[in-house]
C-alpha positions in Angstrom: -36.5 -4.7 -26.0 -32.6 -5.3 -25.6 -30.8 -8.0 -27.3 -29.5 -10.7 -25.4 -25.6 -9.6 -24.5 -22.7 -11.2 -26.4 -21.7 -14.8 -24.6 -18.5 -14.8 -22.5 -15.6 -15.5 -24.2 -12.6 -17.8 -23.2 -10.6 -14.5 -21.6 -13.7 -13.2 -20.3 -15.6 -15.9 -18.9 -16.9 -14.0 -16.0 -20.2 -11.8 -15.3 -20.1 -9.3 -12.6 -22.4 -11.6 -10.6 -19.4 -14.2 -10.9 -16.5 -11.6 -9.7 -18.8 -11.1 -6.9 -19.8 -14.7 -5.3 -16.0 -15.8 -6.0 -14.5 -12.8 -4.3 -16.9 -12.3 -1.4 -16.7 -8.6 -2.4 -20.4 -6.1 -3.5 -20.8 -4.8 -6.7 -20.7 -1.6 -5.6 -17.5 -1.8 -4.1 -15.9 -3.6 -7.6 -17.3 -0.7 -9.5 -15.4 1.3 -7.0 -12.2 0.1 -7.5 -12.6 0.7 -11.2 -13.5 4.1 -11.1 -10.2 4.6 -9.1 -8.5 3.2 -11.7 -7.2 0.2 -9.5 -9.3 -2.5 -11.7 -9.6 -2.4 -15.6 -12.6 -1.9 -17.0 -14.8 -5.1 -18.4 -15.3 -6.1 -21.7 -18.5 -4.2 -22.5 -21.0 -6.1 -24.4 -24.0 -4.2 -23.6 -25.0 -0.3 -22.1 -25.3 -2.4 -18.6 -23.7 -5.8 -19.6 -19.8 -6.6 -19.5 -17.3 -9.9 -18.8 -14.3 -10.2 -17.1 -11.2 -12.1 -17.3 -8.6 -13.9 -14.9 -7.0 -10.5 -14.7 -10.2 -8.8 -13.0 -10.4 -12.3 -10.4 -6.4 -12.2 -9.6 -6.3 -8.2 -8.8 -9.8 -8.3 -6.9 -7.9 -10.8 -4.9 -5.1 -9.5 -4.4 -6.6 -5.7 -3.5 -8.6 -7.6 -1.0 -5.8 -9.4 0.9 -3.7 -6.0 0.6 -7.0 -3.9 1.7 -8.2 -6.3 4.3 -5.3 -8.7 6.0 -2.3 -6.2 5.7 -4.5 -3.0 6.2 -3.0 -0.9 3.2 -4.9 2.4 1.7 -6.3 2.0 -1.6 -4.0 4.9 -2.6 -0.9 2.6 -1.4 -2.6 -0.4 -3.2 -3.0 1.4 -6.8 1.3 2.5 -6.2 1.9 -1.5 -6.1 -0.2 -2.0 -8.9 0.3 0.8 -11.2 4.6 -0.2 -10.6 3.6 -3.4 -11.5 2.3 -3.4 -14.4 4.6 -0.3 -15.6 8.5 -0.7 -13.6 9.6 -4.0 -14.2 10.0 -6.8 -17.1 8.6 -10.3 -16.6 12.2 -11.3 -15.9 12.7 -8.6 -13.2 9.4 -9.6 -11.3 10.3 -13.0 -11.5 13.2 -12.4 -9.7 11.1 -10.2 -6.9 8.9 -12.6 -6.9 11.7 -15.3 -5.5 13.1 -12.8 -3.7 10.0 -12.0 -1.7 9.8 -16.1 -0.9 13.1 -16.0 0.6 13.1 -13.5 2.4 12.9 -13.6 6.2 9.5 -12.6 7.7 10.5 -9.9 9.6 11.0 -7.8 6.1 8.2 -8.7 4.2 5.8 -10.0 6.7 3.8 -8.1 9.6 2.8 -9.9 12.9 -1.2 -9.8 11.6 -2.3 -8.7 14.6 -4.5 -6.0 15.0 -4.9 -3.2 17.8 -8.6 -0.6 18.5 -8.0 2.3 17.6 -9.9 4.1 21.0 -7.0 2.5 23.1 -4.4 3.3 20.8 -5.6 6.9 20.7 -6.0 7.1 24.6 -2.5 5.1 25.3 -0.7 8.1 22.6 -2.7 10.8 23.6 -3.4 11.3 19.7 -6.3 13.6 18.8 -9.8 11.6 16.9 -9.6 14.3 14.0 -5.7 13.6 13.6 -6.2 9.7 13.3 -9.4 10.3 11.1 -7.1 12.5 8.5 -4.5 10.0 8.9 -7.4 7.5 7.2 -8.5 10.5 5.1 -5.5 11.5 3.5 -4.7 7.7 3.2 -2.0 7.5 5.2 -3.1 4.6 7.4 -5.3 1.8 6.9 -8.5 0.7 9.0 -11.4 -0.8 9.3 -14.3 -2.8 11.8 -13.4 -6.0 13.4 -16.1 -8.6 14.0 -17.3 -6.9 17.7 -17.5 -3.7 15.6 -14.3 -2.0 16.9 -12.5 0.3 14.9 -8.5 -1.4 14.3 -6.1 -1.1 12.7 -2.9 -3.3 11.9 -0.5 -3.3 15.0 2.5 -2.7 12.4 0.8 0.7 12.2 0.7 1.5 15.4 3.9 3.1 15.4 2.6 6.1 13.1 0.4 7.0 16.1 2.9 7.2 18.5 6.0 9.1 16.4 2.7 11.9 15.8 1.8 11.7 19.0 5.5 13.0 20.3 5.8 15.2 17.5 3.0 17.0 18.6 4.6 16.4 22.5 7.2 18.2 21.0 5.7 21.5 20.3 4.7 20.9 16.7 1.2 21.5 17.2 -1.7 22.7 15.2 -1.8 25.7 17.2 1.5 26.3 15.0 -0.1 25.4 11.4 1.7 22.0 12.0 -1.3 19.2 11.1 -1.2 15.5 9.8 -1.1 16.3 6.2 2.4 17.4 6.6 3.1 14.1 7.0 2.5 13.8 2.9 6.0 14.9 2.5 7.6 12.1 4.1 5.5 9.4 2.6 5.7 10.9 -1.3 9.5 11.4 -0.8 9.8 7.7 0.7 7.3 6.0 -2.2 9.6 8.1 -4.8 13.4 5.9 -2.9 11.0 3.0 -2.5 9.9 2.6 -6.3 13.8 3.9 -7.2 15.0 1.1 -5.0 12.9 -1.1 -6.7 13.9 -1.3 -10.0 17.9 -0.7 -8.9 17.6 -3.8 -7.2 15.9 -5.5 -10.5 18.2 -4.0 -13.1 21.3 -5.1 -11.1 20.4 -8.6 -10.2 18.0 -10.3 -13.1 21.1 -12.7 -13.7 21.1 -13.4 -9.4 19.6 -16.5 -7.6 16.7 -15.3 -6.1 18.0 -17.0 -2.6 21.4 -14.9 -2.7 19.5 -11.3 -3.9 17.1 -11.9 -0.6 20.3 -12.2 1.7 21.8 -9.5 0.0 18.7 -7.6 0.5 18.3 -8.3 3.8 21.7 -7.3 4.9 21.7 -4.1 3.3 18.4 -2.4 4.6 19.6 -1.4 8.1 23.4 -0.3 6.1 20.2 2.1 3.5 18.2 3.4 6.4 21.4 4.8 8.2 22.3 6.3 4.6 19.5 7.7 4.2 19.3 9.5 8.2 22.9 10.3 7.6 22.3 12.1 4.6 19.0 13.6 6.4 21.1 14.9 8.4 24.0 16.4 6.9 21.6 18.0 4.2 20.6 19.8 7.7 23.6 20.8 8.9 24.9 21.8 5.6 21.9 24.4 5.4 22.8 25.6 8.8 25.7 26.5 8.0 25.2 28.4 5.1 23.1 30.8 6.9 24.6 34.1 7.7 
C-alpha cells in the first residue's frame, strides 16, 4: 500500500489537479510542456505525486496567452522564457517591463484578429504541405477556432504571402528550394533579436522607462534599414570579389 504523499508546502501549494482547473489547460498537455523543458518540473513527493508553486501557475499562464491569443510556437515560447530567466537582471527586466507598458501598440501589440488558413492559402496560392511545415518546423502558429476552422493570427499572414512570391519568383522546390530554408532567416533574426535585447538593457537600466520606449520606438525603422543596408552591401561586396 503507498504512503499518503507529503502535504503541500507554502511554495508548492498546488496538485496537478489544481494547475489544471485554474488554468483551463489537460494534464497531458502540462506534462507536455515539461518534457519540452518549457515548465519546471514539480516538487516530487511520491513515484506519481508532486506540488507545484506560483512559478508553475504564472508560466502555465503565460505560455497559454503566448500559445493561444498571440499564436506563437512553443519553440518561440521556450526562446522568451529560457532569455528570461537567463539574459537579464531583475533591474534590467524591470526596465522592459516599463518599457513594454509604454510602448505604442503598434510595436508590441498585434490587431488579435485572426484569418482561415484555406482562404489564406487559396488568396496566396501557397501549397497545403508548405503551410503544414511552416507549423511543423515551428515557424508559424495555428490552431482551430470555435466553427472548427483552421486560423491563424492575421499578423502572420504576411509569412504566407512573402513565400508565396518567393516561390512566384522561381525559387521552387522543383530547385531544392523548400520552407525549411526559411530557418536561416528566423535563427539569424532570434540571434539580433536576443543581442538587441540585452544592448538595450545594459545601456538604459539608469533610463525612465517612458523615455527608453520613445527612444525605442524611433529607432526601429532607423535598425531595420541598417540591417537591409548591410544585407545588401554584404551582397554586393561578394559580387564583386568574384573573378
Amino acid at each position: 500500500m503507498q504512503p499518503a504523499p507529503t502535504e503541500a508546502s507554502d511554495a508548492h501549494p498546488y496538485r496537478m489537479k489544481d494547475l489544471c482547473e485554474l488554468t483551463g489547460l489537460g494534464r497531458q498537455a502540462i506534462h507536455f510542456y515539461i518534457q519540452r523543458g518549457l515548465l519546471p518540473p514539480g516538487k516530487k513527493t511520491g513515484r506519481n505525486m508532486a506540488w507545484y508553486g506560483e512559478e508553475h501557475l504564472e508560466r502555465l499562464t503565460l505560455i497559454k496567452r503566448l500559445q493561444h491569443e498571440r499564436f506563437l510556437p512553443l519553440k518561440a515560447i521556450k526562446a522568451i522564457l529560457d532569455d528570461q530567466q537567463s539574459a537579464f537582471t531583475e533591474k534590467q527586466r524591470s526596465l522592459l517591463i516599463g518599457v513594454k507598458q509604454h510602448l505604442a501598440h503598434g510595436v508590441d501589440e498585434g490587431t488579435g484578429e485572426v484569418a482561415r488558413v484555406d482562404e489564406l492559402l487559396a488568396r496566396h496560392g501557397v501549397e497545403r504541405i508548405d503551410f503544414d511545415r511552416m507549423v511543423e518546423l515551428e515557424l508559424i502558429g495555428a490552431r482551430e477556432d470555435d466553427e472548427g476552422h483552421e486560423v491563424i493570427s492575421l499578423d502572420d499572414a504576411w509569412m504566407l504571402e512573402l513565400w508565396a512570391e518567393v516561390n512566384r519568383l522561381g525559387f521552387v522546390r522543383e530547385l531544392g528550394f523548400t520552407v525549411d530554408d526559411l530557418l536561416i532567416y528566423d535563427e539569424i533574426v532570434n540571434q539580433l533579436f536576443v543581442r538587441e535585447a540585452q544592448l538595450i538593457a545594459s545601456r538604459m537600466p539608469d533610463l525612465e522607462a517612458e523615455r527608453a520606449a520613445q527612444m525605442i520606438e524611433r529607432v526601429l525603422p532607423v535598425v531595420h534599414r541598417l540591417v537591409e543596408g548591410i544585407h545588401r552591401a554584404k551582397i554586393r561586396n561578394f559580387l564583386a570579389s568574384i573573378g
